[in-house]
C-alpha positions in Angstrom: 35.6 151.5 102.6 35.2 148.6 105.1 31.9 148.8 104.9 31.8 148.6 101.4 31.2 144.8 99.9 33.8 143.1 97.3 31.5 143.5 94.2 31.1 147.6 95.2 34.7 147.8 95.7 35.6 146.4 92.2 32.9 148.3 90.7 34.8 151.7 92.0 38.4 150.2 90.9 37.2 149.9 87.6 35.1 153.9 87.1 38.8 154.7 88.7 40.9 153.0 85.9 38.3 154.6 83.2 39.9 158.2 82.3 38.0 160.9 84.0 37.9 163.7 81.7 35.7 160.7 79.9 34.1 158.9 82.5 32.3 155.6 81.8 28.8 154.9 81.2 27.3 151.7 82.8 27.2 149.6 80.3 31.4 150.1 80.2 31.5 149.6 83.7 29.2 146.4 83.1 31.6 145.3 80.2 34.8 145.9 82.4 33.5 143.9 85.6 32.4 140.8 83.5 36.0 140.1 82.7 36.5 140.0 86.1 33.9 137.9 87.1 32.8 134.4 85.4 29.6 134.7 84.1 27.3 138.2 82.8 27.2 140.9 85.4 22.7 141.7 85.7 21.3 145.0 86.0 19.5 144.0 89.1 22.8 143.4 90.8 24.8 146.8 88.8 22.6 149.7 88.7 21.4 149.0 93.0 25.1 149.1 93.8 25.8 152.2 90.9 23.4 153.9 93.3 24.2 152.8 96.8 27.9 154.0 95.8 26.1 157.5 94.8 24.3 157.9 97.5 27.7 157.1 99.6 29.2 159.8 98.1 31.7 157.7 96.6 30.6 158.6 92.8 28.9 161.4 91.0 26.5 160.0 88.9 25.0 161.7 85.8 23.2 161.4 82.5 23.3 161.1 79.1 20.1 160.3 78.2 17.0 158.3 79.9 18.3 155.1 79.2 22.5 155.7 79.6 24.2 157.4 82.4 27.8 158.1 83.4 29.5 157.7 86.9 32.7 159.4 88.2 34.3 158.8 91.4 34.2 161.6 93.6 37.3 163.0 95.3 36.2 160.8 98.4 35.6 157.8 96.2 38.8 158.4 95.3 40.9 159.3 98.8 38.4 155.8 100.0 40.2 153.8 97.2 43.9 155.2 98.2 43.3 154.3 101.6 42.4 150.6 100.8 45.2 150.6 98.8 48.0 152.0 101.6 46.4 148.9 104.3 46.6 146.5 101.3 50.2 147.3 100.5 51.6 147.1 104.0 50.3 143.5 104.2 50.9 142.8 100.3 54.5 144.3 100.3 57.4 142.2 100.6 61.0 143.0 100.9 63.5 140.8 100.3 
């Protein structure tokens, strides 16, 4: 995941708190992200990402129709996110 950037590391933290048996479409994932960010979220900066992500591996994209699809991380996407989250936490943790 390090060679992931910040915006396409949120982008698979939020498909991964979406339930999977439903997984989001884009315009969810665009909603999710702009409460998160200041300002609206553009296609041109989503759906080139959404796909870069795909093309990773890190999410199965698929669709509803020609105008909506959904995304679901992949087990990789998701074993790339628990890993981020295991070197976070050893720096993050504190015992007292």
């Amino acid at each position: 995941m390090d060679d992931l950037t910040a915006f396409q590391r949120d982008v698979l933290y939020v498909i991964a708190g979406f339930d999977e048996e439903s997984p989001p479409y884009d315009l969810a994932i665009k909603e999710e992200l702009e409460k998160h960010y200041s300002g609206e979220i553009n296609h041109g900066r989503l759906y080139p990402n959404l796909d870069d992500l795909a093309e990773m591996g890190l999410l199965e994209k698929g669709s509803v129709d020609d105008r909506t699809n959904w995304y679901r991380l992949t087990e990789r996407g998701q074993r790339e996110i628990d890993a981020r989250r295991d070197w976070e936490d050893q720096y993050l943790t504190v015992e007292g």
